[in-house]
N, C-alpha and C positions, 0 to 999 in steps of 0.2 A: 630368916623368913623370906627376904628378897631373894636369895639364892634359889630357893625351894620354888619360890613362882616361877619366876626363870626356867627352872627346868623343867617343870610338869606345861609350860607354855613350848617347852620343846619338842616334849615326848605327843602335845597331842597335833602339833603342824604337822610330827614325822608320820603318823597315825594317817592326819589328813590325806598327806602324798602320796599313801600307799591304797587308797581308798577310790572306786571308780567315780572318776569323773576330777582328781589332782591333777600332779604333774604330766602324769602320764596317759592322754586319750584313751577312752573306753571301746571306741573303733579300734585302734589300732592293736591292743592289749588282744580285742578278739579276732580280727586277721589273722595274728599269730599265731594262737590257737588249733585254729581251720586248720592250718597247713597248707592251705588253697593260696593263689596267686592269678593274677592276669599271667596272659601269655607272654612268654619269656622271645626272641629272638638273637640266635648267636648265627655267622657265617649266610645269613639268609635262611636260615631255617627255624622258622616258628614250633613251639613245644607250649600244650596246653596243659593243664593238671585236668584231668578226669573225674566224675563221681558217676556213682550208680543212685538212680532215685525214681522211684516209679517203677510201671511194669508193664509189658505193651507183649502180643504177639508178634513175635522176628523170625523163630525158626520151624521145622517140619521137626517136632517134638516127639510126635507121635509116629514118624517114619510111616506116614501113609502114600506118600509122594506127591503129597499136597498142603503148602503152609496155609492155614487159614484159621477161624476160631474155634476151630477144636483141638487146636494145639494149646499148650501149656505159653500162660504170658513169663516173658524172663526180662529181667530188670533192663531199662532201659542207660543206657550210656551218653552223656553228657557232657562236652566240651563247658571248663569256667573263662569267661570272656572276660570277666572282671572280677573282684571282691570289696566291697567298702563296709568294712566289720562284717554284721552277721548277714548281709544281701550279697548272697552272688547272682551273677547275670549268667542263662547257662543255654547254649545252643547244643538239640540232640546234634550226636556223634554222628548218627547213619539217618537216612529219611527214613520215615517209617510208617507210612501209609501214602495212598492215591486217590486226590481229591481235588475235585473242579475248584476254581476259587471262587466262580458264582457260578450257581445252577439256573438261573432263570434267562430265558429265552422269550422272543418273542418270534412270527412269521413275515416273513413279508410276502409281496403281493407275487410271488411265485414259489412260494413255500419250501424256501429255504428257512434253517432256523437262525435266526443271529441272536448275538450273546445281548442281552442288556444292559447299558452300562451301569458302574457299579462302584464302591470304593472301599472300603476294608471296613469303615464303619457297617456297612448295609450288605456286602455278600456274605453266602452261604458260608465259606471255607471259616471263618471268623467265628459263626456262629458252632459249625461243627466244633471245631478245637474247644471250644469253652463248655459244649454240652457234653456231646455222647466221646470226642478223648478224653475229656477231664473224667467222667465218669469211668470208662474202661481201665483208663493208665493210672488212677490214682486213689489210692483208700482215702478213709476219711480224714483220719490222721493225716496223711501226706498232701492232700489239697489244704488243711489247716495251715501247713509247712509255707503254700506257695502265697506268695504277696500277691495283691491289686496294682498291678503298673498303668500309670498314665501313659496312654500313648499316643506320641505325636506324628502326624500324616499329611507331612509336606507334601506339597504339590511337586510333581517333575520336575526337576530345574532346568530339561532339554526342554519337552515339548508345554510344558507349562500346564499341562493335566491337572484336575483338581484333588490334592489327596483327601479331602471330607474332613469331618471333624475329630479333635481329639478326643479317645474312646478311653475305656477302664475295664482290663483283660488281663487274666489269671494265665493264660497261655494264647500267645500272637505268633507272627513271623518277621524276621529283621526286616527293617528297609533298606534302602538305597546305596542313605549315608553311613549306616552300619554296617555294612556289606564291605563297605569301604576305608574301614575306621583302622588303622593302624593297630590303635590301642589294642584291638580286639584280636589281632592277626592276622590281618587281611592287608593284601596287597588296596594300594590306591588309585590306582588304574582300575579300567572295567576289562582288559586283557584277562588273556587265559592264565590261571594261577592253582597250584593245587591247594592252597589255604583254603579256596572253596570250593575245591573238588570235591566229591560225597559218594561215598556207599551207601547201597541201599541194601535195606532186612530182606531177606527171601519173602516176608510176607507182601510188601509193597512193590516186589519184584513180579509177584504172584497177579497182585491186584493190577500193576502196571498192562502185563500181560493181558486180564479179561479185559478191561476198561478203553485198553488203548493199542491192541493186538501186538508188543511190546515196543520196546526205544531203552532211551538212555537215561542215565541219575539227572537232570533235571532236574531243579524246585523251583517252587513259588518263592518271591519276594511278596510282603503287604504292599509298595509303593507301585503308583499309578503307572501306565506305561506312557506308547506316544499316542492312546485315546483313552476315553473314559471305559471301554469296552477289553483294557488289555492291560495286565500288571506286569513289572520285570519282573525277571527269569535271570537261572543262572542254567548256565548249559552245561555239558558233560565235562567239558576242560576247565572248568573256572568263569568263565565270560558271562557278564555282566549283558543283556540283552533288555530295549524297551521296545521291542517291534514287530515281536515273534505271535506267534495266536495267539484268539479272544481268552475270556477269562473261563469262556465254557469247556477248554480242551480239559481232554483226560490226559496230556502228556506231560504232566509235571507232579512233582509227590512234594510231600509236606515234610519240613523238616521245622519244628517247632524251636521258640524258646521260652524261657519264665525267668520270674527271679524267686530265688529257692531260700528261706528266712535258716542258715543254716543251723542257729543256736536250736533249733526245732530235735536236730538229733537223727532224721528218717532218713538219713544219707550214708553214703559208703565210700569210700576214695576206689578209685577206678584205674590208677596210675596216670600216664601221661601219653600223649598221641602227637606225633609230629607231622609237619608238613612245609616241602620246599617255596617259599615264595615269589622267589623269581630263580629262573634260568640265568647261568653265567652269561657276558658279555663276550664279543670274538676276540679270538686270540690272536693278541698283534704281533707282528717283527718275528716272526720263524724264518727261521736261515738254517744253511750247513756252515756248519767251525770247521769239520775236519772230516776228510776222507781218506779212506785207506783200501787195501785190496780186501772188495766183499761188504763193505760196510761205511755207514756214517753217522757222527756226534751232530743232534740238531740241538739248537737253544731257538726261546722265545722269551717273547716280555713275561714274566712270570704276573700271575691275579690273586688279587686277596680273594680270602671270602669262597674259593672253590676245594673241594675234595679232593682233586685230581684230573689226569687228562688221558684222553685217547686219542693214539696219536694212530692215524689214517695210511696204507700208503697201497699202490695202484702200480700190479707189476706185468705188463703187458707181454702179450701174446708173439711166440715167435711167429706164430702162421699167421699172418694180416687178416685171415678172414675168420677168426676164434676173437674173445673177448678174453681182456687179459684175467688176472686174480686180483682180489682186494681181500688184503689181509688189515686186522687192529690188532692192537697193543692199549693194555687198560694201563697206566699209570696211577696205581692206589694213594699218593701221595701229592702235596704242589711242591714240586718242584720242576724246573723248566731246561732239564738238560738230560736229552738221554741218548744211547749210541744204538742202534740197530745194525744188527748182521748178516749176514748173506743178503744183501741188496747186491747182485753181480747184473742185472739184467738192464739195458742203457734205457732211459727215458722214465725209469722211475719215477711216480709223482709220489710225493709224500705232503699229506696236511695234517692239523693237531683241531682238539678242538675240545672245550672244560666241560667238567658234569661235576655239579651236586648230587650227594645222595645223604639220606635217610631212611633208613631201615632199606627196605629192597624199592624204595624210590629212587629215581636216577635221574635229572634234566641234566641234557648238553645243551650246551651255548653254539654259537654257530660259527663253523669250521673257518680257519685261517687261511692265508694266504698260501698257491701250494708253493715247493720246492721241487727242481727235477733234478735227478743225480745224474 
């Protein structure tokens, strides 16, 4: 009889462990699931997992030679910033619309119009995202999908700006400190980075063009700038800006994000999308080892962390008043020893200098010390 209790007290702890919410996390169980992840960084190169979810107008569908809403909507593309079970965090892929961050203006006494100040609680651009995009980009079903995020609206930490109060939005835009967040893929610095470089949809290209007679991928940040009347900005390279125009301009577009409840199901996996995050460092201690007739073997400090190098060199002009040739040489690999040939011409300059790439992205680092042969 004790045996038999024994064992039926076995069979139902085993039972228990296998049962959500035992040994094994119910977050973590569904993480795995997903197949979703935060973004991954190897050699300096950030890699997000993708989903498709929603549906927004991006392209001229209709091949009229005009994108706008008589084209057909096509699933919108979505970087995953995080996963913590069935919540992921997901910023669009490409901007996808052009929109003031606040519309309201007032005159002054020579009737100009200045912007109003404002803060993500109380402008327009916050109220748009949550009305007429939620509406356009999302069935009923898929706004079911999307959670209520609190969200919080730190003040500047340069200029001391006030960010207002913390609000409750089904779709916002990152701030500052997210912009900035490692975690997420982004470089820490407010420098230039392609983490948060962005393409834009031909439609917000379109609207950019009416609204703002055109410019660059630009977007809005929610957090306040260096007045109440300006929010950061990210510029065309990556750069991080709190100084740039009011909240009234039309030269910045809207690059949204949410958190997406994925057990929901109205999602798609989209693959994965990379992006360089910093530029190699300069390449130190280039010399010649060896010369011979026509030719020479250069070595440098060799760099973790880079693709390869291109090595520079500058082959002057017999006639003094002609500019000489500058030829490259791409080096597909790191390694830091290569021989060039037919160099016969005296005063040679030769320099090196590294690049990251992914996919047909390329950054160099900044060129070495030269060598003359």
């Amino acid at each position: 009889m004790r045996k038999t209790t024994i064992t039926a007290v076995l069979i139902t702890a085993l039972l228990f462990a296998l049962l959500p919410g035992g040994n094994c996390p119910e977050k973590k169980i569904k993480a795995a699931e997903h197949g979703l992840s935060g973004p991954r960084v190897k050699n300096e190169i950030v890699t997000w997992d993708c989903i498709y979810f929603g549906s927004y107008w991006q392209n001229d569908t209709n091949k009229s030679g005009k994108t706008d809403k008589k084209d057909r909507k096509e699933p919108i593309k979505w970087r995953v910033l995080s996963v913590d079970g069935d919540d992921a965090f997901l910023l669009a892929d490409k901007v996808l619309d052009n929109q003031q961050y606040n519309s309201d203006v007032y005159t002054d006494e020579l009737g100009n119009e200045i912007a109003k100040d404002t803060t993500w609680e109380t402008c327009t651009l916050r109220n748009w995202l949550n009305s007429s995009f939620y509406q356009d980009a999302f069935s009923e079903e898929e706004q079911n999908a999307i959670m209520t995020t609190t969200v919080v609206n730190d003040d500047n930490p340069k200029y001391k700006t006030r960010g207002g109060n913390t609000t409750m939005d089904k779709v916002y835009l990152l701030s500052l400190t997210e912009v900035k967040n490692p975690d997420y893929g982004f470089l820490h610095e407010r420098t230039k980075t392609d983490t948060r470089k962005v393409e834009e949809t031909a439609y917000a290209t379109e609207k950019l063009k009416h609204n703002y007679a055109g410019g660059d991928n630009d977007w809005w940040l929610r957090s306040p700038g260096s007045s109440a009347n300006k929010a950061v900005t990210i510029d065309y390279y990556g750069k991080i800006w709190h100084t740039e125009d009011t909240v009234k301009s039309w030269e910045y577009s809207v690059r949204p994000v949410l958190h997406l409840n994925l057990a929901s199901g109205v999602w798609k996996k989209a693959g994965q999308v990379s992006a360089i995050r910093t530029s190699p460092s300069k390449v130190e201690k280039l010399r010649i080892v060896k010369k011979s007739a026509g030719s020479v073997t250069l070595t440098w400090k060799k760099m973790p962390d880079v693709t390869g190098y291109q090595i520079c060199y500058y082959i002057p002009s017999r006639d003094k008043y002609k500019d000489g040739k500058e030829k490259k040489k791409l080096i597909k690999k790191n390694r830091n020893r290569i021989s060039i040939k037919r160099v016969k011409r005296k005063n040679c300059r030769i320099f090196v200098r590294a690049y990251r790439q992914t996919g047909k992205q390329r950054r160099y680092g900044a060129y070495s010390n030269t060598v003359k042969v």
